[in-house]
Structure formats: C-alpha cells, structure tokens
C-alpha positions in Angstrom: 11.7 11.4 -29.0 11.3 12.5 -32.8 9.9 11.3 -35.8 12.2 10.6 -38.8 12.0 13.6 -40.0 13.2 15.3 -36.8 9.9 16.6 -35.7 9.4 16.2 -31.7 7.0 13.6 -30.8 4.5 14.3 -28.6 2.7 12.6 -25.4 -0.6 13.4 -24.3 -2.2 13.9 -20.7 -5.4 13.6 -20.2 -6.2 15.6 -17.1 -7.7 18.0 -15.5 -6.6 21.7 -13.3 -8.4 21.0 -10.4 -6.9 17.1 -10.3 -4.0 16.3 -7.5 -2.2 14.2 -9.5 -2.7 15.7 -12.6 -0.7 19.0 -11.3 1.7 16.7 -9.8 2.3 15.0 -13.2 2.2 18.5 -15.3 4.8 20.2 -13.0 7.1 17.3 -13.7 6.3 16.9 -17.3 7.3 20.5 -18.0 10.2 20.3 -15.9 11.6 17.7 -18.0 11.4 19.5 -20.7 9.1 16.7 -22.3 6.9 17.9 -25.2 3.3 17.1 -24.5 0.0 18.4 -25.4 -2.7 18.1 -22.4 -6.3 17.3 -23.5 -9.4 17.9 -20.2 -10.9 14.9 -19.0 -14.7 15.9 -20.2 -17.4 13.7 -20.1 -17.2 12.4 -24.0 -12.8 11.6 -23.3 -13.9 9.7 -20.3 -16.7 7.7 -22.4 -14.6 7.4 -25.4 -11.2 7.1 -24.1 -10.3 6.3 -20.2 -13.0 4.0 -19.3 -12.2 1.7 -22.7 -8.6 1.6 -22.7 -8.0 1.5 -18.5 -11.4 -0.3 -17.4 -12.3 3.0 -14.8 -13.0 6.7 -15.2 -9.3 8.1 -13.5 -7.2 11.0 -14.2 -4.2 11.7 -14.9 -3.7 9.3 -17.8 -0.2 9.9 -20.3 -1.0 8.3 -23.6 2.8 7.3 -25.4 3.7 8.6 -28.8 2.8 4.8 -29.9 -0.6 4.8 -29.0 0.5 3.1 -25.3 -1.4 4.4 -22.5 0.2 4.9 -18.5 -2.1 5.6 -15.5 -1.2 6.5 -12.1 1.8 9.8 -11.7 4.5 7.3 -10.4 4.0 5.2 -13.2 3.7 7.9 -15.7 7.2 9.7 -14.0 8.4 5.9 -14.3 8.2 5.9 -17.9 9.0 9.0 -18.8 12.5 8.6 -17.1 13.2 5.9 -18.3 12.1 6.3 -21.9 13.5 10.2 -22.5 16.4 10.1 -20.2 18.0 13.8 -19.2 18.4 15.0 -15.8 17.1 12.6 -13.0 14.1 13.3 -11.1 15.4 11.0 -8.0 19.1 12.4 -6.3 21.3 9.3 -6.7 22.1 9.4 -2.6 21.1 7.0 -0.1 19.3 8.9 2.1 18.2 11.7 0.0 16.6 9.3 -2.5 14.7 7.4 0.5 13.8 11.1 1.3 12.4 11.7 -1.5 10.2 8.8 -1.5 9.0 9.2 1.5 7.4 12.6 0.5 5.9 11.2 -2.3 4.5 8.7 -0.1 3.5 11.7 2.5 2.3 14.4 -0.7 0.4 11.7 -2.5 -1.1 9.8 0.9 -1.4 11.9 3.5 -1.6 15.7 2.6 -5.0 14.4 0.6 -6.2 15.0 3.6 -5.9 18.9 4.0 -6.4 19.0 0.5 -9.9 17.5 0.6 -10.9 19.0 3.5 -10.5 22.6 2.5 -11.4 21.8 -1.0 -15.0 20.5 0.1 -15.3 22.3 3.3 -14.5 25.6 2.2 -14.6 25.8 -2.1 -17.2 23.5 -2.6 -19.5 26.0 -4.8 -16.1 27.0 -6.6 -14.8 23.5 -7.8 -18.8 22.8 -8.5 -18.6 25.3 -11.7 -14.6 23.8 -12.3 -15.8 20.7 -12.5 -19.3 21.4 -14.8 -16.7 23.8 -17.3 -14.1 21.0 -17.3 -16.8 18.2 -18.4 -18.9 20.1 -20.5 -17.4 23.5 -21.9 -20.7 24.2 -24.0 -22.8 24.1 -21.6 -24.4 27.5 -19.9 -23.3 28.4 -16.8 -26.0 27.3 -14.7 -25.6 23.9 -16.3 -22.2 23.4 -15.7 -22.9 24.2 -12.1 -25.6 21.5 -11.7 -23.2 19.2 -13.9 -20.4 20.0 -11.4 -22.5 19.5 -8.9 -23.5 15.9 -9.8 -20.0 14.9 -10.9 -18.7 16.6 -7.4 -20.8 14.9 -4.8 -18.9 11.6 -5.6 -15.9 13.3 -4.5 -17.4 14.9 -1.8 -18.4 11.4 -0.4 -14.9 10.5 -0.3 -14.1 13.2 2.5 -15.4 11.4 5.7 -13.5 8.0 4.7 -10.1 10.7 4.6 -11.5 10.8 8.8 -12.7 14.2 8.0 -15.2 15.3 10.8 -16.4 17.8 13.5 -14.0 16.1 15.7 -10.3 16.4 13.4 -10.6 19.2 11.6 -8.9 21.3 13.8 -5.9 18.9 13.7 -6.1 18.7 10.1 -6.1 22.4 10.2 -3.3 22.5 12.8 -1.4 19.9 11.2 -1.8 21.6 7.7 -0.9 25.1 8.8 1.7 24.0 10.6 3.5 22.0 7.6 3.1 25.2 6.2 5.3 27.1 8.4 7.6 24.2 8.4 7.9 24.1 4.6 8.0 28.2 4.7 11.4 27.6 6.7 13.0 25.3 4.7 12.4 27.7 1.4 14.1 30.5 3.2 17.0 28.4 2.8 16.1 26.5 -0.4 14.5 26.8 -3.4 13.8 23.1 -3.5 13.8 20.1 -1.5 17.4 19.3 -1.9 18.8 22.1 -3.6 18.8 24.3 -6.4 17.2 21.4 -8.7 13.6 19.6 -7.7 12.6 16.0 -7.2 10.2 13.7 -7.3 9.4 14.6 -3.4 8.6 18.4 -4.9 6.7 17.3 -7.6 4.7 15.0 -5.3 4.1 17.9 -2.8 3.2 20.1 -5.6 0.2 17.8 -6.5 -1.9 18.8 -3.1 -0.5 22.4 -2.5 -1.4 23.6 -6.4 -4.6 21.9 -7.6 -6.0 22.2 -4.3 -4.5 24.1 -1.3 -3.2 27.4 -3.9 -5.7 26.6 -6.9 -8.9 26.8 -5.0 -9.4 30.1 -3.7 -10.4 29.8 0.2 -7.4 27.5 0.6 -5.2 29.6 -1.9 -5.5 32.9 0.3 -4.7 31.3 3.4 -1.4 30.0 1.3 -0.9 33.4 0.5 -0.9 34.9 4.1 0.7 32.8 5.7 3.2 31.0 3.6 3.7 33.2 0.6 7.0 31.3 0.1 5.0 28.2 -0.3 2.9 30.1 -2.8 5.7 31.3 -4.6 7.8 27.7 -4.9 4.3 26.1 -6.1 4.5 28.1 -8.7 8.0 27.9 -9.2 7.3 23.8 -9.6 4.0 24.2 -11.6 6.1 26.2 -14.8 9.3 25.5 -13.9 12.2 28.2 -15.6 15.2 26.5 -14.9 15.7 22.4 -15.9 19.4 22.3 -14.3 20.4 22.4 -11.0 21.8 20.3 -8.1 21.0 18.6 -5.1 23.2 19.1 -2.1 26.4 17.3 -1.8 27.6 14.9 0.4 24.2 12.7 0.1 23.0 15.8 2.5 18.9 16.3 3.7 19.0 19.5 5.0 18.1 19.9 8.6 15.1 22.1 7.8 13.0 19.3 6.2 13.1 17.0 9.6 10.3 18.9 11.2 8.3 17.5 8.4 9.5 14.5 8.6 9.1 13.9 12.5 5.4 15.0 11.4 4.8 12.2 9.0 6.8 9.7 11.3 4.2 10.5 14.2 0.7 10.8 12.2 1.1 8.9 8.9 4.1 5.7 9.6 1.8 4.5 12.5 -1.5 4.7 10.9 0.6 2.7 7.8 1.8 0.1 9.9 -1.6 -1.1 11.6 -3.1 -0.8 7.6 -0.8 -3.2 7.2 -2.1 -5.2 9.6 -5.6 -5.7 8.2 -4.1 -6.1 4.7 -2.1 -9.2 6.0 -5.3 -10.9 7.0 -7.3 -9.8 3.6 -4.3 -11.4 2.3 -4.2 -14.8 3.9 -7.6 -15.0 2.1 -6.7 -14.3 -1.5 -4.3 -15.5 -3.6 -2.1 -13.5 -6.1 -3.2 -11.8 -9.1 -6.5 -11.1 -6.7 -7.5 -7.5 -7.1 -6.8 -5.6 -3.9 -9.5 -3.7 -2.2 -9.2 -0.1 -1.8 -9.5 0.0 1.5 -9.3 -3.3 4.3 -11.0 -1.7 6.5 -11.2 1.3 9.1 -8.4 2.5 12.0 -7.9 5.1 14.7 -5.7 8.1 13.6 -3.9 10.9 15.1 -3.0 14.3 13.0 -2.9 17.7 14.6 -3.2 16.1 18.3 -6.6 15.1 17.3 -8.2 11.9 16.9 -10.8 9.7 14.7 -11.2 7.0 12.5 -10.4 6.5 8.7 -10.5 3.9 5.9 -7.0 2.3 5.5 -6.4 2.5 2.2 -4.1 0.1 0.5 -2.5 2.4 -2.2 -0.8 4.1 0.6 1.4 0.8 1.3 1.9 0.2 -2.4 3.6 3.6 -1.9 5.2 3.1 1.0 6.4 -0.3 -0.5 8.6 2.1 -3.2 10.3 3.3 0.0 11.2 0.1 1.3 11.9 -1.4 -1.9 14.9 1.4 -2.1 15.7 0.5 1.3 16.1 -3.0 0.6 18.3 -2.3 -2.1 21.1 -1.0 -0.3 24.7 -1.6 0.3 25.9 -2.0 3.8 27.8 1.6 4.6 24.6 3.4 2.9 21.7 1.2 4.4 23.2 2.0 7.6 23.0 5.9 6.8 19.6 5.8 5.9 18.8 3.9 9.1 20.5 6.6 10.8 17.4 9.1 9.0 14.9 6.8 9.9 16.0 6.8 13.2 16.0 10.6 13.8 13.1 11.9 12.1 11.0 9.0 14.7 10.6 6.3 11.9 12.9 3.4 13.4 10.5 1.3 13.0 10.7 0.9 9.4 14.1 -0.6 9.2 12.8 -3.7 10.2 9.1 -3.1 8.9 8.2 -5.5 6.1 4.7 -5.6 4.4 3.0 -8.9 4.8 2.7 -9.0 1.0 3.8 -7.8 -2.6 2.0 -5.3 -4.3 1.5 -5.0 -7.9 0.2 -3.1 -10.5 -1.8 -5.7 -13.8 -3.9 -3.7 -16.1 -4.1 -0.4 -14.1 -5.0 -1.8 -10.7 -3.1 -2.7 -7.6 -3.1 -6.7 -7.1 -2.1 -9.5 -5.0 1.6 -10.2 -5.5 3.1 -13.7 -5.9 4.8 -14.9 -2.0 8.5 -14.8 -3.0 9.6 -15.9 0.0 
C-alpha cells in the first residue's frame, strides 16, 4: 500500500521479542515483504494504546495504515492477505492446506506447553530482566528486574493451568525433544514445511520455537545440541532471505511431517474433543453474542506417555474450528483425500467431529455464535 505520492505505507506491531505470537506474526510480516515498523509493548503503549482501543492488555497487536487496529496473529495474517495480496501464505491443496492448519492449531495450542515450561522452569531470572527492559527501558537494571519480576509472575501463574507439574514434565520434555528430532528429519529433506516456500503452519511453529524454545537461553542451547537444524530453519523463518518458492506438487505432505502429526493426533485431538464436551454444556447455558470463557473447565491429558490434568481452553477449538471450517468446504474427490490424512496420521475422528457450537470473534474476544442449524 502507498500513499499518493508513492511513498510505502506503513503498519505498525506492537509487540514484544520474548512474545509467542508476536515472533510468529514478525516472521510472517517480513516474509511478505510488508513494510512495517514494530513499536515494544512498555508499560505507557499498554496504558495509552492496547487497553483503550482492544479493552485488555494483549500482544501482538497490527495497527492499519488507517488508524484500524487487528489483534490476535490469525487475524492479523487474515488481513494482511487479504489487503496486500502477493504470494499466499496457505498452499491452495486439499490436504496440504488442512495440514497447515492443523499446525497452526498444534504451534499456537499445544507446543505452548514446552514453551512455558522451559521458559519458567528453566529461564525464569532471564525473561525477568526481558520483561523489566521491555516495559520500562529507563529504568536501572535492578529495577527492571523487580519490574520484570512483578509483570512475570502473572505469566508464571499461567504454567500449572498448561498441566505443568512434578508429575508431566518429563513427557513434556519427552514429547518436546522428541518433536525435535522429528522436525530435525523432515529439514534434512526440506527447508520448509511443504517445500522450498513457507506457510502459515511454519510461521505458527516459529512462534514457540523462536521467542521461547531458541530465544531464551536454557531452552535455546538445548535447540542448539540437539536439533541445530531446527535452530538454523527458526532463523531462516524469523528473517526470511527468499519471498518465492514452492510447495510440493501434486497437493503432496511429505511423509516426514506424519510423525508429528501421529503426535498431535494422540496428545492434542483427544484432549480437544472432550474440551468440546464441557463447552457444549457452557453453551446450552448461554446464548449468542455471550462472551466465552477462557477455559470451561479442567481434563485429564496425555503428552510424552505421562499424565495430568489441565484447563481446557476454548481458543484451542476456535482454532481447531479453522481446520474444520476448511474441511467443510470441500469438494467431493478432495474431501475424500484429506479424509484419507486424517485417517493416517490417527485423527479419523475429525471427519465426522463437529463442535457443538460457532465460535466468533466481536470486539477482540471469542463469543457465542448464533445456532445456524
């Protein structure tokens, strides 16, 4: 977009470097080739800025060359595809576009959890002085660290919700370092997801494995050691060099992802569909336009061969909803090629799976949608 004098109009994000999404949105935004400017969340942008315009203090937000303001990364790649055009972000195939949602719906949902885990379990005192420098760059050293500290423990608090405890760690661990080797493979072959050319599942992955699995330093040596071609594509997503590229003919997801994708069948599909459950009977409560809750309740999990209980967050469905949406939206020869994926990576179930309800987005938040049955 330019100006009528040809100058190139600029977006803002307002973020942060040690926020998920915010990496996950900055990858992407350079990769497009988009010219923005990025502006740190401190403590006077939240008070005088995020908190006015979208009602809560969140990062990333994209304000629009017209003053507009976008919150949440899907929305924010949402807009910016359809408003600036170029090279697509999603592969136009069947299956590798239901692919690629499902790793959003894994990098943004589910990988939180190693990313968390590590983050607070292991670079706690680190992302204490990131946080105090990020909200208030003036300050002395000492103060950013009890700044940090203050702004950090409501972060912190968030971890046993994730079902982070003495009890899963080690198959959060397992499961991490595992998807590790797994994703290590695949790059050996290629340089992306589904080619020479990322997507929106890369940029989604990138949002966990740079601002917190490589950015923080614990977690960003482990990267190092043992999957130093996961190091290398993170950065290879963060500042992309090359716009162009191509996703594999023939509609092809290359055998080397499925090992991933059998993972997030068996952990994060099950765990989505009893969430689901609870949210149906929240939802035979309310009626639409009601704000959802963030979370309808607690569950049993699995990850790593391990066991606990988390909250069952709701965003995760209005993610998964994207995937099923795509489904949905299928032709007969193609539906019945992504049933074929489902089917093979373990996650059958979901040709038939419908949520109990519509999800929205109104004014920033996720929302009761109307029954259009």
């Amino acid at each position: 977009m330019r100006d009528n004098k040809g100058n190139p109009i600029t977006y803002i994000l307002i973020g942060s470097p040690a926020s998920l999404f915010t990496g996950k949105v900055r990858g992407y935004l350079r990769w497009k080739g988009v010219s923005f400017e990025e502006t740190t969340a401190a403590a006077e942008v939240y008070r005088d800025t995020i908190v006015p315009r979208i009602g809560w203090p969140v990062i990333p937000v994209l304000q629009t060359p017209d003053g507009g303001m976008i919150q949440d990364s899907a929305d924010i790649i949402a807009h910016i595809e359809a408003r600036e055009g170029g090279t697509p972000i999603l592969p136009d195939g069947a299956v590798q576009r239901l692919a690629s949602l499902m790793l959003q719906l894994y990098g943004d949902e589910w990988l939180v959890i190693p990313a968390m885990h590590y983050r607070w379990n292991y670079n706690a005192d680190w992302i204490y002085g990131e946080f105090g420098r990020t909200s208030a760059p003036g300050a002395t050293p000492e103060e950013q660290v009890a700044i940090g500290r203050n702004i950090g423990e409501r972060f912190r608090s968030m971890v046993p919700a994730l079902g982070v405890d003495e009890a899963t760690i080690p198959g959060i661990e397992g499961s991490y370092e595992a998807f590790l080797g797994e994703f290590s493979a695949h790059l050996a072959k290629h340089p992306f997801l589904f080619g020479t050319r990322p997507s929106l599942g890369d940029f989604a992955l990138l949002g966990p494995l740079y601002a917190h699995l490589y950015r923080d330093p614990k977690s960003g040596e482990l990267m190092q050691r043992i999957a130093p071609r996961v190091a290398r594509w993170v950065t290879d997503c963060h500042d992309p060099a090359v716009i162009e590229g191509e996703y594999l003919g023939q509609d092809e997801c290359p055998a080397t992802l499925l090992p991933i994708f059998r993972r997030q069948a068996a952990e994060q599909i099950p765990f989505l569909v009893e969430t689901a459950r609870l949210l149906a009977q929240w939802a035979g409560d309310n009626a639409p336009g009601t704000a959802v809750p963030r979370a309808v309740g607690e569950l049993p999990f699995s990850i790593g061969g391990r066991t606990g209980k988390r909250a069952a967050l709701t965003f995760s469905l209005y993610r998964l909803q994207a995937a099923l949406d795509h489904l949905d939206s299928l032709d007969a020869p193609d539906r019945l090629r992504a049933d074929q994926f489902l089917s093979g990576i373990g996650a059958g179930q979901l040709s038939e799976f419908r949520l109990p309800c519509r999800l929205e987005r109104q004014n920033y938040r996720l929302v009761l949608g109307a029954d259009d049955s």
